[in-house]
DRENTORTI-958708 format. One line per 3 residues: number of its first residue (from 1); their letters; for each residue x, y negated, z of N, C-alpha, C. Coordinates in nm, 2 decimals. Last residue first. Layout:
REM residues N
NUM> a> X/Y/Z/X/Y/Z/X/Y/Z  ...
REM end
This chain:
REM residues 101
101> xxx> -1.76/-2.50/4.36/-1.86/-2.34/4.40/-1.99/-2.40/4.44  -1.65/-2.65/4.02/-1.70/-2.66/4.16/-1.82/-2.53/4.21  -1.69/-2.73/3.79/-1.61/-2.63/3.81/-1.60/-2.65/3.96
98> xxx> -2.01/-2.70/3.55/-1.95/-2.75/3.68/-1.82/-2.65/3.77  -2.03/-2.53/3.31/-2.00/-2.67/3.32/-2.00/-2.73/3.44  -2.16/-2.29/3.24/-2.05/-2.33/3.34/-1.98/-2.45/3.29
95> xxx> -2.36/-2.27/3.03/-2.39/-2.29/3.25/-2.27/-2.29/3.29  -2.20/-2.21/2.83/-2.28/-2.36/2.83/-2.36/-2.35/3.01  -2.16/-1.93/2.86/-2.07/-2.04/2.90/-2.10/-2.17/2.88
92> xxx> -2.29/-1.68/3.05/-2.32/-1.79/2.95/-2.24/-1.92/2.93  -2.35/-1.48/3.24/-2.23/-1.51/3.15/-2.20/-1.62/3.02  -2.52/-1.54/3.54/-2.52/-1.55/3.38/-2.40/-1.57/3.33
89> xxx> -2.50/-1.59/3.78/-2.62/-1.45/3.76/-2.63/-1.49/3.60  -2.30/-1.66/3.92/-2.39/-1.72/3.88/-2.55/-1.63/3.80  -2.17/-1.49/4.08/-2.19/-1.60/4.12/-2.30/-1.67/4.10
86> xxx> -2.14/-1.27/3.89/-2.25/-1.25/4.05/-2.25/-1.40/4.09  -2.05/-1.40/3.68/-2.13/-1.34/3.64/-2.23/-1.33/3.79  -1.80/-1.45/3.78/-1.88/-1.57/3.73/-2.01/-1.48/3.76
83> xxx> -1.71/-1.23/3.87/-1.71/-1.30/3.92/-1.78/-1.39/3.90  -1.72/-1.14/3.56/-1.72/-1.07/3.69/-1.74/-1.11/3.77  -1.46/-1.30/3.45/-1.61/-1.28/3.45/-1.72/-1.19/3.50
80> xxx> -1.24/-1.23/3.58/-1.31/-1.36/3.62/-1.48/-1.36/3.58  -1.24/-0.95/3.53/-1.25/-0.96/3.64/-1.31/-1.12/3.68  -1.19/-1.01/3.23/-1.32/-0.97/3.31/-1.33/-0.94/3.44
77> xxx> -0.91/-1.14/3.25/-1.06/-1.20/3.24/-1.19/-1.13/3.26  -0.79/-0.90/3.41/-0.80/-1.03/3.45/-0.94/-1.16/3.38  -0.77/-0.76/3.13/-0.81/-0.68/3.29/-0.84/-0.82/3.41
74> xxx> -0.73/-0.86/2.90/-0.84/-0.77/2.97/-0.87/-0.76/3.07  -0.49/-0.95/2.96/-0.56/-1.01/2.95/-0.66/-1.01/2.98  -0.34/-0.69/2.99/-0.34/-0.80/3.08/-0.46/-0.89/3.12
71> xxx> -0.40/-0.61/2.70/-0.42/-0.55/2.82/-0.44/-0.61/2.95  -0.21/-0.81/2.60/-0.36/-0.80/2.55/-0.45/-0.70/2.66  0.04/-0.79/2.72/-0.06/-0.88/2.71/-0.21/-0.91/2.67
68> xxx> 0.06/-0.52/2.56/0.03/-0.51/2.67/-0.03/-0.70/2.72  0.04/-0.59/2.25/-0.10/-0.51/2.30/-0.07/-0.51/2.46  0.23/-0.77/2.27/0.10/-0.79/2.21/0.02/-0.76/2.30
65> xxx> 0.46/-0.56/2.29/0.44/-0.67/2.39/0.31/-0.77/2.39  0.39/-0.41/2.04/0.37/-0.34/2.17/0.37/-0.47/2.32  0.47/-0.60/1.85/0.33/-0.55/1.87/0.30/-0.51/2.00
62> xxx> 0.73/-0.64/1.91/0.67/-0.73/1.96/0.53/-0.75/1.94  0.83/-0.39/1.83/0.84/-0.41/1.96/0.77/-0.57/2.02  0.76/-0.38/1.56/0.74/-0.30/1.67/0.76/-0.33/1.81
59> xxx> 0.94/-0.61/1.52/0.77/-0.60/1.46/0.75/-0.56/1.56  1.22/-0.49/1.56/1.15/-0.60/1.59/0.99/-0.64/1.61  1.36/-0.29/1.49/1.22/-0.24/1.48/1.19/-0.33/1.60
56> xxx> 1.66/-0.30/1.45/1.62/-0.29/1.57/1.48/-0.30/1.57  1.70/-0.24/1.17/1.66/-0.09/1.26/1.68/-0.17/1.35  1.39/-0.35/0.95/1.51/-0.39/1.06/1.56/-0.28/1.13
53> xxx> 1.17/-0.37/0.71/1.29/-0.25/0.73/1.38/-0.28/0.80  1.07/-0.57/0.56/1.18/-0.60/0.65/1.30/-0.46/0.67  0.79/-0.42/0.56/0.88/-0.48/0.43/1.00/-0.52/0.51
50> xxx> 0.73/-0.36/0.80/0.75/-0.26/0.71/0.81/-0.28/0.59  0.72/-0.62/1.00/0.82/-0.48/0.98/0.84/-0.40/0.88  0.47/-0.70/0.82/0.64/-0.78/0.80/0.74/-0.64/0.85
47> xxx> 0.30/-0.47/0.94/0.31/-0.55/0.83/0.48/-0.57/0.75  0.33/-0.57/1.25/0.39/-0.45/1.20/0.41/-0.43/1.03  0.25/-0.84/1.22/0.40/-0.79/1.27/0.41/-0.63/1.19
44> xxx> -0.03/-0.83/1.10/0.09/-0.85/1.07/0.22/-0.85/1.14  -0.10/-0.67/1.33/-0.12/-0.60/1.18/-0.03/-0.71/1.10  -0.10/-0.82/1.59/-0.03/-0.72/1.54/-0.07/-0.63/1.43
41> xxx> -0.32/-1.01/1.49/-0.09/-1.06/1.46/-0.04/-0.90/1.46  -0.54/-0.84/1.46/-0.44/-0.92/1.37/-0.32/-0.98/1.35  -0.54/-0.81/1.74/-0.51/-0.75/1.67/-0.49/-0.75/1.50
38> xxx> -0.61/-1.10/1.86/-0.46/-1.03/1.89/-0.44/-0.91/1.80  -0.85/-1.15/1.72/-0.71/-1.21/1.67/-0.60/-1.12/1.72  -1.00/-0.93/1.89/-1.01/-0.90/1.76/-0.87/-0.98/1.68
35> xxx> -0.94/-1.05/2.14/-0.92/-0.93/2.13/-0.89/-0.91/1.97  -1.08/-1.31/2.09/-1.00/-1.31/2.12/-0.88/-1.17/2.09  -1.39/-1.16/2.05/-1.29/-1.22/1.95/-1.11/-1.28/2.00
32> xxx> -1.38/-1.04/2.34/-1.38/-0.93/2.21/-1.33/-1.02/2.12  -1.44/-1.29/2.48/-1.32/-1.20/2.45/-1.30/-1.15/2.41  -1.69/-1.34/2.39/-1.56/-1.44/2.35/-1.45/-1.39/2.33
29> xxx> -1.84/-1.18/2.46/-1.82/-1.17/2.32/-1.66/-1.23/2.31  -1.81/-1.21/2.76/-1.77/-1.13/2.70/-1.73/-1.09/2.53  -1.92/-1.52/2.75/-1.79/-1.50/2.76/-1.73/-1.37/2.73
26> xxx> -2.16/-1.58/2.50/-2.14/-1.53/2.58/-1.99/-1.49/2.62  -2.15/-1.77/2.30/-2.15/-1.84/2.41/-2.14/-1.74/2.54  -1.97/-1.80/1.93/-2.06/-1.71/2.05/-2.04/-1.80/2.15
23> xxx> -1.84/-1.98/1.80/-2.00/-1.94/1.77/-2.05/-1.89/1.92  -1.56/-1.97/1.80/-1.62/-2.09/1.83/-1.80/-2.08/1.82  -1.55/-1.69/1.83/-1.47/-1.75/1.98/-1.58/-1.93/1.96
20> xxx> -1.61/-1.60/1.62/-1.66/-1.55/1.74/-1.60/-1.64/1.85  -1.44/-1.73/1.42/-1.56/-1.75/1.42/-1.60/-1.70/1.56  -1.14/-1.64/1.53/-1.22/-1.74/1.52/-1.31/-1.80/1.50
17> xxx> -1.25/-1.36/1.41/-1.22/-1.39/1.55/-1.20/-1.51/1.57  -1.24/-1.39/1.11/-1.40/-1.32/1.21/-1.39/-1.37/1.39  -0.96/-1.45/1.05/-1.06/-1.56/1.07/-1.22/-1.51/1.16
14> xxx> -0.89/-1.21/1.18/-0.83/-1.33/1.24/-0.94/-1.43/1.21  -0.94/-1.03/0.93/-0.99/-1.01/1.15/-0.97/-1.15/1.21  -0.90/-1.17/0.74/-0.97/-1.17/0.76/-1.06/-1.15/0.92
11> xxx> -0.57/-1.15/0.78/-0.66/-1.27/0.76/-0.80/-1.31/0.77  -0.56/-0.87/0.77/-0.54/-0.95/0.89/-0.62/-1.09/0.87  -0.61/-0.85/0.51/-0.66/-0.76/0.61/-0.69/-0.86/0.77
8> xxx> -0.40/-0.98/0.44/-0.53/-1.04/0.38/-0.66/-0.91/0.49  -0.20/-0.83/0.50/-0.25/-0.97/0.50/-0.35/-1.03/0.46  -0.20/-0.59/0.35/-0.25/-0.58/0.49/-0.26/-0.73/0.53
5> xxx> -0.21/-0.64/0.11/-0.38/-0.61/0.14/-0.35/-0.60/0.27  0.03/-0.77/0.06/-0.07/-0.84/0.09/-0.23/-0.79/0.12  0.18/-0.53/0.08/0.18/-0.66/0.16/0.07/-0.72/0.19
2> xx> 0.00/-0.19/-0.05/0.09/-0.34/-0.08/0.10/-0.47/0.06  0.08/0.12/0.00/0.00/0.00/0.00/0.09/-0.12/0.00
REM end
């Protein structure tokens, strides 16, 4: 397969995940698009790896630092939302406009 179908691959998750992050209002969605961009860089890192051909397998290794930040990420924002959520009895991010308990 060629370069650019996986770029244009990516281009596409990436833009869908920008649409989700500025459309949706529920914070769970939000993060799935968030979720959906991070896996677009790593389709292009790995991508660029494969035409690059580095043997320190750069790409690779800064996919894998990706997906663990992206893990991270996971596990901490739904914990905040989580939080929001019993606080406020809605994940709705147009009701959290006061950042006061």
């Amino acid at each position: 397969m060629l370069l650019n179908q996986f770029l244009i691959l990516a281009a596409a998750m990436f833009s869908l995940g920008i649409y989700g992050l500025l459309v949706r209002r529920n914070i769970v969605l939000i993060l799935l698009s968030v979720e959906l961009m991070l896996a677009a860089v790593n389709i292009n890192l790995i991508a660029f790896e494969s035409v690059l051909r580095s043997p320190e397998a750069i790409g690779q290794v800064f996919s894998i630092f990706v997906i663990t930040v992206a893990a991270a990420e996971v596990g901490i924002g739904l914990a905040i939302v989580l939080m929001i959520f019993r606080n406020r009895k809605s994940a709705n991010v147009d009701e959290l406009d006061l950042m006061r308990w």
